[in-house]
PyMOL Python script that loads the backbone (N, CA, C, O; Angstrom):
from pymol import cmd

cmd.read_pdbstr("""\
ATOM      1  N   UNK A   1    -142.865-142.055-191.931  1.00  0.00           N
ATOM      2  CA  UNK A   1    -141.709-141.756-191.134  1.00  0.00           C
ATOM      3  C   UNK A   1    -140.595-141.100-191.946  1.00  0.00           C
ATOM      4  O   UNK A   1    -139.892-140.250-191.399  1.00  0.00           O
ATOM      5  N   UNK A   2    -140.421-141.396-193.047  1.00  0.00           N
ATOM      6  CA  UNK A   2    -139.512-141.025-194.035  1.00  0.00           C
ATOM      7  C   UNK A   2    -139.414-139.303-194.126  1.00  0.00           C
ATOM      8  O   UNK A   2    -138.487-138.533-193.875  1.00  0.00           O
ATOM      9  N   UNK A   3    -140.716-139.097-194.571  1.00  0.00           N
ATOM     10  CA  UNK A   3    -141.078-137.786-194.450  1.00  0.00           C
ATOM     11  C   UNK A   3    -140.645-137.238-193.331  1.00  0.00           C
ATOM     12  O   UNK A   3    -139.812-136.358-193.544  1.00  0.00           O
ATOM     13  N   UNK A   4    -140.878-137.412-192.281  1.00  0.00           N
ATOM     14  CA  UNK A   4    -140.608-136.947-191.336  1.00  0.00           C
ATOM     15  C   UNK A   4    -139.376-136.356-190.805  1.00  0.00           C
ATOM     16  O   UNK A   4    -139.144-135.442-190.014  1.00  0.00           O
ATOM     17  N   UNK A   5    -138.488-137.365-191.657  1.00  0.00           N
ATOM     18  CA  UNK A   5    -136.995-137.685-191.467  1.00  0.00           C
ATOM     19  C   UNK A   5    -137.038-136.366-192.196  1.00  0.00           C
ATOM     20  O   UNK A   5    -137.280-135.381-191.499  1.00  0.00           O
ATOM     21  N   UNK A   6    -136.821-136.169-193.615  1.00  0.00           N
ATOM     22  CA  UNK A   6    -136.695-135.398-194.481  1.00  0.00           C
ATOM     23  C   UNK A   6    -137.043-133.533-194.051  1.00  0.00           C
ATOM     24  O   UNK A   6    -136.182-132.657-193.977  1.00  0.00           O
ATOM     25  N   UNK A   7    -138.436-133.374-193.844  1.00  0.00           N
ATOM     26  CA  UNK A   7    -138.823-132.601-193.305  1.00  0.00           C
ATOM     27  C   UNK A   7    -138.044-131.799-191.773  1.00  0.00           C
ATOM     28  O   UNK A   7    -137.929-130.603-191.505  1.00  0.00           O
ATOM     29  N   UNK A   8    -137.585-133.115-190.942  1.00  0.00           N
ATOM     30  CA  UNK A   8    -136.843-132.317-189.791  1.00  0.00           C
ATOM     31  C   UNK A   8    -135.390-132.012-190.262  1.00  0.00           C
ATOM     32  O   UNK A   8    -134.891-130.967-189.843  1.00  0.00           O
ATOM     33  N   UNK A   9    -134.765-132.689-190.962  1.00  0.00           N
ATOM     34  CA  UNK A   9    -133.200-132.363-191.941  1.00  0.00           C
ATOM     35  C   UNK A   9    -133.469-130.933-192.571  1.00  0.00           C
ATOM     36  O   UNK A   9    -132.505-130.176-192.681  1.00  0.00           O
ATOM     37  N   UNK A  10    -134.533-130.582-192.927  1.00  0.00           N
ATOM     38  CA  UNK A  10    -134.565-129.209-194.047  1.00  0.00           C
ATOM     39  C   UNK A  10    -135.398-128.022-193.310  1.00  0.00           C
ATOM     40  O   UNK A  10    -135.755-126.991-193.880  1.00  0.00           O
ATOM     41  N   UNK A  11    -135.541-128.204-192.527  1.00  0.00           N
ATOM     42  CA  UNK A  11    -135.722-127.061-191.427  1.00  0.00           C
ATOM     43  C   UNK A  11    -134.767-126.124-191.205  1.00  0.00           C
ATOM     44  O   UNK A  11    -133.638-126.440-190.828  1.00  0.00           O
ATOM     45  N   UNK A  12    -135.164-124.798-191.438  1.00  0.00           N
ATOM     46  CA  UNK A  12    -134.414-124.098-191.253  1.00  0.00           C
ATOM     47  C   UNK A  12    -134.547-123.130-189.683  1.00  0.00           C
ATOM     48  O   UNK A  12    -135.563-122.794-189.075  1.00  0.00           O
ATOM     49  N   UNK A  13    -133.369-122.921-189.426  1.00  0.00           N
ATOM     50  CA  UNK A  13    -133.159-122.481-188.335  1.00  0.00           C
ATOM     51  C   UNK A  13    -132.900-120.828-188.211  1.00  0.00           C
ATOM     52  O   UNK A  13    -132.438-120.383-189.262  1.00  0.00           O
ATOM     53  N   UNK A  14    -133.068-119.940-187.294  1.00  0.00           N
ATOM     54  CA  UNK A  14    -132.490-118.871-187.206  1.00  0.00           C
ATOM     55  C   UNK A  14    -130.905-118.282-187.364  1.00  0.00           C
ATOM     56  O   UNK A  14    -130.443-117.350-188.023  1.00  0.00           O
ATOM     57  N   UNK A  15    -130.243-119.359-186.364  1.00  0.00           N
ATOM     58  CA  UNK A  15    -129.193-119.319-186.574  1.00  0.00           C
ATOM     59  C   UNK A  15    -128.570-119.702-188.376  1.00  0.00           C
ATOM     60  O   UNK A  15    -127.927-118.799-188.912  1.00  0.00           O
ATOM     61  N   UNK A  16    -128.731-120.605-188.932  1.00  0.00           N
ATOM     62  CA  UNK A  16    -128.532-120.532-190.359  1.00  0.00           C
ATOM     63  C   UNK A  16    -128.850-119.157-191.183  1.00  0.00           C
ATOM     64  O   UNK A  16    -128.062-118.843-192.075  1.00  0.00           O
ATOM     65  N   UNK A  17    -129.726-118.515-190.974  1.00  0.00           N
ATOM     66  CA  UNK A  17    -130.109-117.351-191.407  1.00  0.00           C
ATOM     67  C   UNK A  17    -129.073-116.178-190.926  1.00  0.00           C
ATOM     68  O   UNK A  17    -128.863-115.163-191.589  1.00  0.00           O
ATOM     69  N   UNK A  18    -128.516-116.449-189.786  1.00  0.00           N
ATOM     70  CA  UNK A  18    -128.023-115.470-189.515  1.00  0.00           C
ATOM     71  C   UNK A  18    -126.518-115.416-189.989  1.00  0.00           C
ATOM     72  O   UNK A  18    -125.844-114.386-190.001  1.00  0.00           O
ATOM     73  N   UNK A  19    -126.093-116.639-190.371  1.00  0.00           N
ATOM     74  CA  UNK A  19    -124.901-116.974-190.932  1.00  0.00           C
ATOM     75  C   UNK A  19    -125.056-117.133-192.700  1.00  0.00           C
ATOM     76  O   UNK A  19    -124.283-116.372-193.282  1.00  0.00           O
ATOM     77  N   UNK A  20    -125.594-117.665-193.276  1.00  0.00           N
ATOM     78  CA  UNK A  20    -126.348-117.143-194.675  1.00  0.00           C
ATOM     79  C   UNK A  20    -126.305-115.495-195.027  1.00  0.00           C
ATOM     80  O   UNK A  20    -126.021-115.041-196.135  1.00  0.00           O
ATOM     81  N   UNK A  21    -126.643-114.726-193.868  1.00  0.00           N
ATOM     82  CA  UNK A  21    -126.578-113.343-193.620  1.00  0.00           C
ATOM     83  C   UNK A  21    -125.213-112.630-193.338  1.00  0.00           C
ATOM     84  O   UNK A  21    -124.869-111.618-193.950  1.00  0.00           O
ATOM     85  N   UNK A  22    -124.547-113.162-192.475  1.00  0.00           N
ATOM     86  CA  UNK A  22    -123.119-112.630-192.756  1.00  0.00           C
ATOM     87  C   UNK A  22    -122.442-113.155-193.989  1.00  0.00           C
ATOM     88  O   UNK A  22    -121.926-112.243-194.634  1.00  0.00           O
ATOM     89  N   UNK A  23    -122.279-114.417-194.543  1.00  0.00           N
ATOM     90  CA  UNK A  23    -121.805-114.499-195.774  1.00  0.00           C
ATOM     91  C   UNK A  23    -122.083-113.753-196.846  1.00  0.00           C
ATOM     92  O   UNK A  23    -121.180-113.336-197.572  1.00  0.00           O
ATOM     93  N   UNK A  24    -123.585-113.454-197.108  1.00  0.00           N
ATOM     94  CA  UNK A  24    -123.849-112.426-197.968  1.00  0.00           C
ATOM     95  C   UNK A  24    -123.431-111.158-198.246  1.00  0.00           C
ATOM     96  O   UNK A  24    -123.271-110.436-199.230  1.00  0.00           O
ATOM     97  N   UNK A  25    -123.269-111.109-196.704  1.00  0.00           N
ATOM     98  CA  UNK A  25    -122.515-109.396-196.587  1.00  0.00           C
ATOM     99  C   UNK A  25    -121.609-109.420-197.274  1.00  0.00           C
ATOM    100  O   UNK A  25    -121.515-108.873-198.374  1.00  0.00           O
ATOM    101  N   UNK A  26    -120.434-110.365-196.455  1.00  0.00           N
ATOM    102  CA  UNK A  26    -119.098-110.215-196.719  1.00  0.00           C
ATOM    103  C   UNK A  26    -119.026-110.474-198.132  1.00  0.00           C
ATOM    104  O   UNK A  26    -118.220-109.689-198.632  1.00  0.00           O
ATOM    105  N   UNK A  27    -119.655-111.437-199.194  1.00  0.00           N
ATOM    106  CA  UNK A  27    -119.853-111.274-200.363  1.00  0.00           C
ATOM    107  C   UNK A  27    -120.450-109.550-201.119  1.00  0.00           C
ATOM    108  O   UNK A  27    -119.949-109.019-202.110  1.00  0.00           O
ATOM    109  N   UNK A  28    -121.017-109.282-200.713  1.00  0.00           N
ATOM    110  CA  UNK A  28    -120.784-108.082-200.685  1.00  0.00           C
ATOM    111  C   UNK A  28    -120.388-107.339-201.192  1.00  0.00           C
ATOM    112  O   UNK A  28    -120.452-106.819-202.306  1.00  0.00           O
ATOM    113  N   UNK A  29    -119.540-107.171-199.613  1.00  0.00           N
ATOM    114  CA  UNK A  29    -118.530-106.156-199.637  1.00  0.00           C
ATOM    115  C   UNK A  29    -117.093-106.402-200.635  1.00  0.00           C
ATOM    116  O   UNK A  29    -116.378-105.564-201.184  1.00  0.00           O
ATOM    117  N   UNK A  30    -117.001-107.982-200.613  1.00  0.00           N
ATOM    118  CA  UNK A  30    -115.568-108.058-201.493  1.00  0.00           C
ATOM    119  C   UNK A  30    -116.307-107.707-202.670  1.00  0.00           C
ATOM    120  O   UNK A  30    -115.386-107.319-203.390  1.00  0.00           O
ATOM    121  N   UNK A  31    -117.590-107.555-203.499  1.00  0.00           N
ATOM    122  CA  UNK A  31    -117.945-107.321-204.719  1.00  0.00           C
ATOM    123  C   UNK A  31    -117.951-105.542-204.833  1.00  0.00           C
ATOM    124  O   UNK A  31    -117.490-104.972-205.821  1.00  0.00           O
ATOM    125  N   UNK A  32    -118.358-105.039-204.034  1.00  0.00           N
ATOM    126  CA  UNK A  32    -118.342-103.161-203.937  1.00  0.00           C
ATOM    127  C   UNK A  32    -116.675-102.930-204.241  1.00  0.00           C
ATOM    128  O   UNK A  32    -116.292-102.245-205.189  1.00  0.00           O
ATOM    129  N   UNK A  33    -115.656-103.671-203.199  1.00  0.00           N
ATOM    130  CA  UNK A  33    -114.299-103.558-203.486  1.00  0.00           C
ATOM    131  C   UNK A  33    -113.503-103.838-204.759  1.00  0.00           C
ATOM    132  O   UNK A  33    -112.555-103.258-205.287  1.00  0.00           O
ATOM    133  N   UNK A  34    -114.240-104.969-205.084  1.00  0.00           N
ATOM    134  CA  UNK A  34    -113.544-104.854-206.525  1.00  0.00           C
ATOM    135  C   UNK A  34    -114.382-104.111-207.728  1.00  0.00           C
ATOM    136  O   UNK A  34    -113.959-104.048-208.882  1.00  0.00           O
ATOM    137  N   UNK A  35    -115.746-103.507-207.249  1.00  0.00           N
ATOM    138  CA  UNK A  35    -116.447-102.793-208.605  1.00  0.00           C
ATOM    139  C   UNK A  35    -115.554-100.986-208.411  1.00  0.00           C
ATOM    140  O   UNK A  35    -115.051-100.404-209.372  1.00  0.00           O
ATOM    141  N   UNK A  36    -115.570-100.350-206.766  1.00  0.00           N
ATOM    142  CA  UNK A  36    -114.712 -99.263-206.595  1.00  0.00           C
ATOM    143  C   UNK A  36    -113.498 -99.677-207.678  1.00  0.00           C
ATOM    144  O   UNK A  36    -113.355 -99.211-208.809  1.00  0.00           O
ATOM    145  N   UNK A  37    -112.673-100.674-207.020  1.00  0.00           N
ATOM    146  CA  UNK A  37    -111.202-100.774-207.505  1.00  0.00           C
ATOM    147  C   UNK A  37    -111.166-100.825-209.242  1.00  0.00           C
ATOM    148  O   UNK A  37    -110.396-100.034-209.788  1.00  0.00           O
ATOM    149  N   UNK A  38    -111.899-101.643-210.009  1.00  0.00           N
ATOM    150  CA  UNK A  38    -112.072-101.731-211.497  1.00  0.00           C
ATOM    151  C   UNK A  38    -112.645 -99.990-211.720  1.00  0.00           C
ATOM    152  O   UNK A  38    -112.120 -99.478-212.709  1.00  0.00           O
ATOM    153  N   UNK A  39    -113.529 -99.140-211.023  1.00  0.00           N
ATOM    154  CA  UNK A  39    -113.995 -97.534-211.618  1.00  0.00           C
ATOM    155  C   UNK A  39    -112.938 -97.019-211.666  1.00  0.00           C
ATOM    156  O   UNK A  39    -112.615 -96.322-212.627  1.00  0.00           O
ATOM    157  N   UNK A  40    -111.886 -97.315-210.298  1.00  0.00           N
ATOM    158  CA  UNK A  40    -110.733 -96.360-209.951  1.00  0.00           C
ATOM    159  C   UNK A  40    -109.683 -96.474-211.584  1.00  0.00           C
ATOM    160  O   UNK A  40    -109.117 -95.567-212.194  1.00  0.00           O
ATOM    161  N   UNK A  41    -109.759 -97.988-211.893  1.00  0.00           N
ATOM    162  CA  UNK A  41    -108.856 -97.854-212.981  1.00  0.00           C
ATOM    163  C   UNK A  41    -109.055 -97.522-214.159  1.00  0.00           C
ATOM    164  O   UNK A  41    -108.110 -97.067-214.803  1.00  0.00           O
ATOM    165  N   UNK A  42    -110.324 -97.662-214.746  1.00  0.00           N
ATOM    166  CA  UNK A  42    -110.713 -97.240-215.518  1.00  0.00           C
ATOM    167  C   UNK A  42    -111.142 -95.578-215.726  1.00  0.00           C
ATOM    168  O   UNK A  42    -111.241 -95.222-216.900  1.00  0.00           O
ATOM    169  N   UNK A  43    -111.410 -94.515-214.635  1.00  0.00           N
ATOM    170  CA  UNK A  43    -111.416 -93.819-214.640  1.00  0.00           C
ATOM    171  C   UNK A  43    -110.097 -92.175-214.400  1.00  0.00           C
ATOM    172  O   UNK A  43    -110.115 -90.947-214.485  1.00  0.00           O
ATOM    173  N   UNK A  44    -108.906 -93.589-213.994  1.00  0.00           N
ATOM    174  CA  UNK A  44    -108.178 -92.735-213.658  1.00  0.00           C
ATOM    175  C   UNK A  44    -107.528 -91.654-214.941  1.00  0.00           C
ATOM    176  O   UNK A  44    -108.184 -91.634-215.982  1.00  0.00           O
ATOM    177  N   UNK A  45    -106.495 -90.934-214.885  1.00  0.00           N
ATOM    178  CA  UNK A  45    -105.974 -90.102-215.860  1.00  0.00           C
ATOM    179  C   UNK A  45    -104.982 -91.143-216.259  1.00  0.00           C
ATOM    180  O   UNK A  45    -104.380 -92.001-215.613  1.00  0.00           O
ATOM    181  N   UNK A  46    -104.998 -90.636-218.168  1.00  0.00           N
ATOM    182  CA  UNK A  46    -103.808 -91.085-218.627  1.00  0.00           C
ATOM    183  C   UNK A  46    -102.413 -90.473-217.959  1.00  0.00           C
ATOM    184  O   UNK A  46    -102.440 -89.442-217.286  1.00  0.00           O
ATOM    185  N   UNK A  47    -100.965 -91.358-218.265  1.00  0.00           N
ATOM    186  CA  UNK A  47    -100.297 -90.943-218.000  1.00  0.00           C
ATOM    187  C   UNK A  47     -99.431 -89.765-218.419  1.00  0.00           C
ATOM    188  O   UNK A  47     -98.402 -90.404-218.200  1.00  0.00           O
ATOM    189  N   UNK A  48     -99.042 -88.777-218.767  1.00  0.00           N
ATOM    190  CA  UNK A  48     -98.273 -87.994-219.730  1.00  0.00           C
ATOM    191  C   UNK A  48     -96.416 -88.829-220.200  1.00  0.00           C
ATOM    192  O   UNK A  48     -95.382 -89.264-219.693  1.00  0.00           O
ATOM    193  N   UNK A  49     -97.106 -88.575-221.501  1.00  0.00           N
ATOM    194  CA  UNK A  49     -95.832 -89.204-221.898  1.00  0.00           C
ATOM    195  C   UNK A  49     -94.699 -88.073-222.198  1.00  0.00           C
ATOM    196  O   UNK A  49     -93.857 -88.549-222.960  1.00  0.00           O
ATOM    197  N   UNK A  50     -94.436 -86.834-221.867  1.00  0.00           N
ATOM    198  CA  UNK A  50     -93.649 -86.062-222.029  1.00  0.00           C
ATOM    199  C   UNK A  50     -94.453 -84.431-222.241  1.00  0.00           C
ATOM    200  O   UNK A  50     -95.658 -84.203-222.140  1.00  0.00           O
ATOM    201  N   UNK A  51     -93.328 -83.432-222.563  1.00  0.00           N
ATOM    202  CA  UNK A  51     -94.047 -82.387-222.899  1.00  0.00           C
ATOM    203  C   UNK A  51     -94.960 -81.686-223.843  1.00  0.00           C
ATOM    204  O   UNK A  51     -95.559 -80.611-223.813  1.00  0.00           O
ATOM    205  N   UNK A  52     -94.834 -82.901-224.896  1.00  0.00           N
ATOM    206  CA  UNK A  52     -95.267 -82.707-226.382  1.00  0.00           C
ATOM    207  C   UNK A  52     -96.814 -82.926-226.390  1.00  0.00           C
ATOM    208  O   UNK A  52     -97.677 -82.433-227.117  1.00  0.00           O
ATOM    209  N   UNK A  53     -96.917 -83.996-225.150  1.00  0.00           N
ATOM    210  CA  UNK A  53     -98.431 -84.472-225.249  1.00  0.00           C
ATOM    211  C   UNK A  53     -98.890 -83.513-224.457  1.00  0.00           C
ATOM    212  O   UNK A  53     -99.989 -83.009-224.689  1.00  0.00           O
ATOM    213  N   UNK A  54     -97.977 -83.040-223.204  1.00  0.00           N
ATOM    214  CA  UNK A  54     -99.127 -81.784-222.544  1.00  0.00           C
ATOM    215  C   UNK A  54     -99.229 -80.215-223.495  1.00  0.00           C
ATOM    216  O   UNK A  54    -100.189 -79.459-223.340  1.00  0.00           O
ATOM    217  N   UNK A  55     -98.263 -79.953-224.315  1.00  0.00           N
ATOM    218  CA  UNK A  55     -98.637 -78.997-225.155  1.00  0.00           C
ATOM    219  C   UNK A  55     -99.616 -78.840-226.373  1.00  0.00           C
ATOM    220  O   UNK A  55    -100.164 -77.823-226.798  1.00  0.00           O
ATOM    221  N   UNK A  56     -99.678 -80.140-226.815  1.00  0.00           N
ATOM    222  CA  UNK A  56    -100.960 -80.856-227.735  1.00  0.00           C
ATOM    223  C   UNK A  56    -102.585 -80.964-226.696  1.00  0.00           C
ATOM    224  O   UNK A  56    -103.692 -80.597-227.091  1.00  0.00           O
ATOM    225  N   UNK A  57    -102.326 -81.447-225.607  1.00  0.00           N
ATOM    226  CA  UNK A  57    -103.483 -81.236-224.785  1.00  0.00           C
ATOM    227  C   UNK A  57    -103.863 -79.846-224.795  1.00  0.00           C
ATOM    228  O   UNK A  57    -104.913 -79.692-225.419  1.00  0.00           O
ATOM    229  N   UNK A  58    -103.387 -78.782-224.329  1.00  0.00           N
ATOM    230  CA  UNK A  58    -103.435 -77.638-223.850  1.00  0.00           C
ATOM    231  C   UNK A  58    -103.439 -76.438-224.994  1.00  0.00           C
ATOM    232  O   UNK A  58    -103.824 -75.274-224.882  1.00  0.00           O
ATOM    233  N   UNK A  59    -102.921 -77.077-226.043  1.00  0.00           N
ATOM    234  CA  UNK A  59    -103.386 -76.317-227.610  1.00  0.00           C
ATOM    235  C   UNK A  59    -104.988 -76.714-227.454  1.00  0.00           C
ATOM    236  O   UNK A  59    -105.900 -75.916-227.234  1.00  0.00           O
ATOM    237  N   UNK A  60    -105.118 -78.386-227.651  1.00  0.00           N
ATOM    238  CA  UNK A  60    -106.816 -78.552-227.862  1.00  0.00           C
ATOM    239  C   UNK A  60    -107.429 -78.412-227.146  1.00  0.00           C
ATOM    240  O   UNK A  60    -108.513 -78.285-227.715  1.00  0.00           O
ATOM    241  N   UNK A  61    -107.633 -78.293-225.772  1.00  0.00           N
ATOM    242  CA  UNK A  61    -108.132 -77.719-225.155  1.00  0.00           C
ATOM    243  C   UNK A  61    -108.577 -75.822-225.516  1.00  0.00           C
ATOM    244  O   UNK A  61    -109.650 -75.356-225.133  1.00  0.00           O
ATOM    245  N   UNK A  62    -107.466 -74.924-226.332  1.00  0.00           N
ATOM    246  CA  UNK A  62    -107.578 -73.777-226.197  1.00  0.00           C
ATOM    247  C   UNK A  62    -108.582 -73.427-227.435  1.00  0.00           C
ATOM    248  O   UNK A  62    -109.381 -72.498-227.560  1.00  0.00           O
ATOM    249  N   UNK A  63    -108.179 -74.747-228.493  1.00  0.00           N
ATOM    250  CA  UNK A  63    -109.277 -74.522-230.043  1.00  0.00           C
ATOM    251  C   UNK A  63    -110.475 -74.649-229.338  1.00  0.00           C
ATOM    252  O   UNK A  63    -111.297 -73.741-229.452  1.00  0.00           O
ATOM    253  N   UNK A  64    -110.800 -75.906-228.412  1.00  0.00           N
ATOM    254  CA  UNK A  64    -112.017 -76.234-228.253  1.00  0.00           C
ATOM    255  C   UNK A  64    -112.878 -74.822-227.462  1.00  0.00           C
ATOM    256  O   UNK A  64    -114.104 -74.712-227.499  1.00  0.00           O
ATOM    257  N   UNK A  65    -111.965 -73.831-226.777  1.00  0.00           N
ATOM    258  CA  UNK A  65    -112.649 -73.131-225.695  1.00  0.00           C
ATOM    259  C   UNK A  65    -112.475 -71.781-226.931  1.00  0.00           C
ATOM    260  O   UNK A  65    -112.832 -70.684-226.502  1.00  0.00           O
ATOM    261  N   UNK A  66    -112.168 -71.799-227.806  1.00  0.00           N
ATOM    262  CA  UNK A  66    -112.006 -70.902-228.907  1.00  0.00           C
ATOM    263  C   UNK A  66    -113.631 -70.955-229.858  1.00  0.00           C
ATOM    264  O   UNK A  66    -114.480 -70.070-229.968  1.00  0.00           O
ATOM    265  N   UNK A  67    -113.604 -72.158-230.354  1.00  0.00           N
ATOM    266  CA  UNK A  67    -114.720 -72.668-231.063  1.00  0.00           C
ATOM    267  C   UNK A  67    -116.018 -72.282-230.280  1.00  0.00           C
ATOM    268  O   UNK A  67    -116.857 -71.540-230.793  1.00  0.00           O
ATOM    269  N   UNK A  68    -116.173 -72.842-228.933  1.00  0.00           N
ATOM    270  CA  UNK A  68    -117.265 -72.222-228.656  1.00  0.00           C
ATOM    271  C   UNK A  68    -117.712 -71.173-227.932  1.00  0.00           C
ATOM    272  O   UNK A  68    -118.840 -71.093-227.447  1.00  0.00           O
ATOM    273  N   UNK A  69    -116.789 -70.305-227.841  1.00  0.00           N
ATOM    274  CA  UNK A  69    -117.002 -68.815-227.613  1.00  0.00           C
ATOM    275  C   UNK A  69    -117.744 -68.405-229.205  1.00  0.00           C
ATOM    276  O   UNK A  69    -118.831 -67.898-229.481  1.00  0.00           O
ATOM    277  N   UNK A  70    -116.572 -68.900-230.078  1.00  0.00           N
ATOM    278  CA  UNK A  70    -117.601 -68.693-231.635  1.00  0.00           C
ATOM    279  C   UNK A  70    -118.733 -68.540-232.116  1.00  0.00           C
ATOM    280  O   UNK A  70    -119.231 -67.592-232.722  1.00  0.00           O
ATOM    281  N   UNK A  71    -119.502 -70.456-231.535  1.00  0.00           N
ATOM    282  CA  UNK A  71    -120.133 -70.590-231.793  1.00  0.00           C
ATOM    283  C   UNK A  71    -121.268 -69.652-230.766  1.00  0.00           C
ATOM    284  O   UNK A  71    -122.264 -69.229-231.353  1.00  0.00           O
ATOM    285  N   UNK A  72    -121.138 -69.348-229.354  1.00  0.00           N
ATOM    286  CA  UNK A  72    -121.905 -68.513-228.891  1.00  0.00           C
ATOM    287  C   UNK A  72    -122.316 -67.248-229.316  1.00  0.00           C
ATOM    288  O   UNK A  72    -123.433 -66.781-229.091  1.00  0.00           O
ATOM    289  N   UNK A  73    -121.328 -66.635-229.993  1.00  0.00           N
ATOM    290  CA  UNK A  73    -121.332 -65.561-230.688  1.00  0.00           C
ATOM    291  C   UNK A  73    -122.270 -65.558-232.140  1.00  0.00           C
ATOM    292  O   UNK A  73    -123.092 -64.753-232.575  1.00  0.00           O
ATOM    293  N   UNK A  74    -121.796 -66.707-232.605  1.00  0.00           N
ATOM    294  CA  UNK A  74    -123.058 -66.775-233.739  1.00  0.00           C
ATOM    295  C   UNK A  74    -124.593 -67.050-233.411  1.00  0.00           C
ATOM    296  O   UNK A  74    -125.481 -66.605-234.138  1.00  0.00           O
ATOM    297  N   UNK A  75    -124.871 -67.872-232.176  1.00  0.00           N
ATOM    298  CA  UNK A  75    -126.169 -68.176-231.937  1.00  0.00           C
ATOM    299  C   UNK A  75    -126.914 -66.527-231.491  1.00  0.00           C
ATOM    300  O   UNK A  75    -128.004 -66.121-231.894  1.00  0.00           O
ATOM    301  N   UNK A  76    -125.831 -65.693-230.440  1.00  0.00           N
ATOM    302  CA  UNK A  76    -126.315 -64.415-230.367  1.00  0.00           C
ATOM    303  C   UNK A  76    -126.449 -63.448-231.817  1.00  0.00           C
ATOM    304  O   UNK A  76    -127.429 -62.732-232.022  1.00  0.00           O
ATOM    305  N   UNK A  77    -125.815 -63.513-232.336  1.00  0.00           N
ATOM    306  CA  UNK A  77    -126.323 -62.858-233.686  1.00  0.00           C
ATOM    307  C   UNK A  77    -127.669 -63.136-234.026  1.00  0.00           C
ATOM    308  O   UNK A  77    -128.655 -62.402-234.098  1.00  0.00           O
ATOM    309  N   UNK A  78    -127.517 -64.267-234.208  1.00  0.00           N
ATOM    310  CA  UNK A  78    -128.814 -64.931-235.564  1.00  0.00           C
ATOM    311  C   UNK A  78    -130.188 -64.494-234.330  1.00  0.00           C
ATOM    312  O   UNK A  78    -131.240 -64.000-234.735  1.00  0.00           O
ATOM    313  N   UNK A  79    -129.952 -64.758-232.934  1.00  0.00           N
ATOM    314  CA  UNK A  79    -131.224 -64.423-231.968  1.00  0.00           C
ATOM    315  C   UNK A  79    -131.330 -63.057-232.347  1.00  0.00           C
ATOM    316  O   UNK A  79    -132.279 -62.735-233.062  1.00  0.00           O
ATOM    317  N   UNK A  80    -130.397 -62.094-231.932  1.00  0.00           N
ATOM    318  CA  UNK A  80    -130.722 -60.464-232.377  1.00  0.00           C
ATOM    319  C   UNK A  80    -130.987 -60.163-233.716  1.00  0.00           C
ATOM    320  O   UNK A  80    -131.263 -58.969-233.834  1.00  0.00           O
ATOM    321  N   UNK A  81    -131.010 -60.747-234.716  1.00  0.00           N
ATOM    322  CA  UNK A  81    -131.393 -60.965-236.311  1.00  0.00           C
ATOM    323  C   UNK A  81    -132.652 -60.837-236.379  1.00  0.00           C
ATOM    324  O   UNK A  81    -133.294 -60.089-237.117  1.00  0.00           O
ATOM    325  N   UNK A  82    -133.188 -61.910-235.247  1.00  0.00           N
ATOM    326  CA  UNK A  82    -134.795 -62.603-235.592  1.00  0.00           C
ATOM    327  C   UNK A  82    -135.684 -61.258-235.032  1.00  0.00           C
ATOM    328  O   UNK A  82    -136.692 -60.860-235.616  1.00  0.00           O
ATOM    329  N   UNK A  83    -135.208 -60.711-233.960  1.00  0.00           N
ATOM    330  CA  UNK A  83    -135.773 -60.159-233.453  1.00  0.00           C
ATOM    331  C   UNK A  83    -135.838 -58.363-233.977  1.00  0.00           C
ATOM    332  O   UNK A  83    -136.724 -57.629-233.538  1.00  0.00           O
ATOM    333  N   UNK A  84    -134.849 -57.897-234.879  1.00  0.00           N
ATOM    334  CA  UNK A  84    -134.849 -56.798-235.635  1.00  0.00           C
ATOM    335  C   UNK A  84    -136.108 -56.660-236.891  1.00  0.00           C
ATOM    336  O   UNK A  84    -136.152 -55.665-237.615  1.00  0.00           O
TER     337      UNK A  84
END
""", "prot")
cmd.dss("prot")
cmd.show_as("cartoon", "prot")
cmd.util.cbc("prot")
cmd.orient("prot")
């Protein structure tokens, strides 16, 4: 009889499933909301701290787009080299 007892207590029902099932969601969804919200911050832009840092940006930015025009220029050489 004991068993019995036990066995009809741990029966699961549809309805439990279906509420097991919305909790999950809503777990979820508050977990997507805070993984978006933590990308958003971590990905956002620094702030500018004045004009000095956007003229330092915008210098390195101009070496970097300097350099590899360069370096394109040398890889085309050394290809038309091989091939003379």
């Amino acid at each position: 009889m004991d068993t019995q007892k036990a066995t009809s207590l741990n029966k699961i029902t549809l309805a439990m499933i279906s509420q097991q099932k919305t909790e999950k969601l809503a777990e979820i969804q508050a977990s997507k909301q805070r993984i978006t919200q933590q990308a958003k911050e971590l990905f956002r832009p620094s702030e500018d701290s004045g004009n000095t840092h956007h003229l330092m940006n915008n210098f390195s930015s101009g070496i970097a787009i300097f350099n590899g025009i360069m370096t394109g220029f040398k890889i085309i050489k050394r290809i038309r080299n091989l091939f003379r």
